[in-house]
N, C-alpha and C positions, 0 to 999 in steps of 0.2 A: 476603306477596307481595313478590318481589324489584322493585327500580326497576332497568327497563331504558333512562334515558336517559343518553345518552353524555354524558361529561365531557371538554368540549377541555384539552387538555395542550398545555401550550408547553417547547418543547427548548431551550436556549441553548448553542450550541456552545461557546461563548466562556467561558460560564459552567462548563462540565464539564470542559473542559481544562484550565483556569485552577484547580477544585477537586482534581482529580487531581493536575497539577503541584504543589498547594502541599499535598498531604494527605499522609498516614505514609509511602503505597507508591511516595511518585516513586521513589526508588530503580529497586524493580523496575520499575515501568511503562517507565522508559528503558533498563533493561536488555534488557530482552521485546523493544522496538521496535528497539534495535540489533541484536541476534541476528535480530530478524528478518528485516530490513535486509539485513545479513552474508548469512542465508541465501537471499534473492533473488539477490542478486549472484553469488553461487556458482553457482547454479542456471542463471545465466542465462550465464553461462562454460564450464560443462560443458557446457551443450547448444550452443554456440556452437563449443567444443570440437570435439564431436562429429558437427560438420558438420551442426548443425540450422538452421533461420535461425529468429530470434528479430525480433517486432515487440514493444516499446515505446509503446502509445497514449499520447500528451501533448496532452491536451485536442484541441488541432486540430491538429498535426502527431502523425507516430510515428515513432519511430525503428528504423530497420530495421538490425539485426546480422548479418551471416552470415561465412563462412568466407573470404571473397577469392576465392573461386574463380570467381563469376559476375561478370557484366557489370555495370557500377552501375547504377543506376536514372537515368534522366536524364527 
């Protein structure tokens, strides 16, 4: 008979970032995160570019990007 009760697990952010930062792969893991980085920004240049408009959520403001071509927001 298998035991079906659940087990609470605790996460510790601070704990996981802090074992990553200091474990074999920081290397990679800041490399990964910059390229990724890198590649949002690009992404959001080329559509920006290409006369998309781009929103930014930041917690409780967003930042709204577009071409110059329209009216600001006021």
């Amino acid at each position: 008979m298998e035991d079906t009760n659940l087990i609470p697990v605790t996460f510790d952010v601070g704990k996981t970032i802090s074992s990553v930062v200091n474990g074999p792969h920081r290397n990679a893991v800041v490399f990964g995160c910059t390229i990724c980085a890198l590649a949002v920004i690009a992404g959001y240049c080329y559509l920006t570019a290409e006369g998309h408009q781009v929103v930014l959520p930041l917690k409780i403001s967003h930042i709204q990007v577009g071409d110059g071509l329209e009216e600001p927001m006021r």
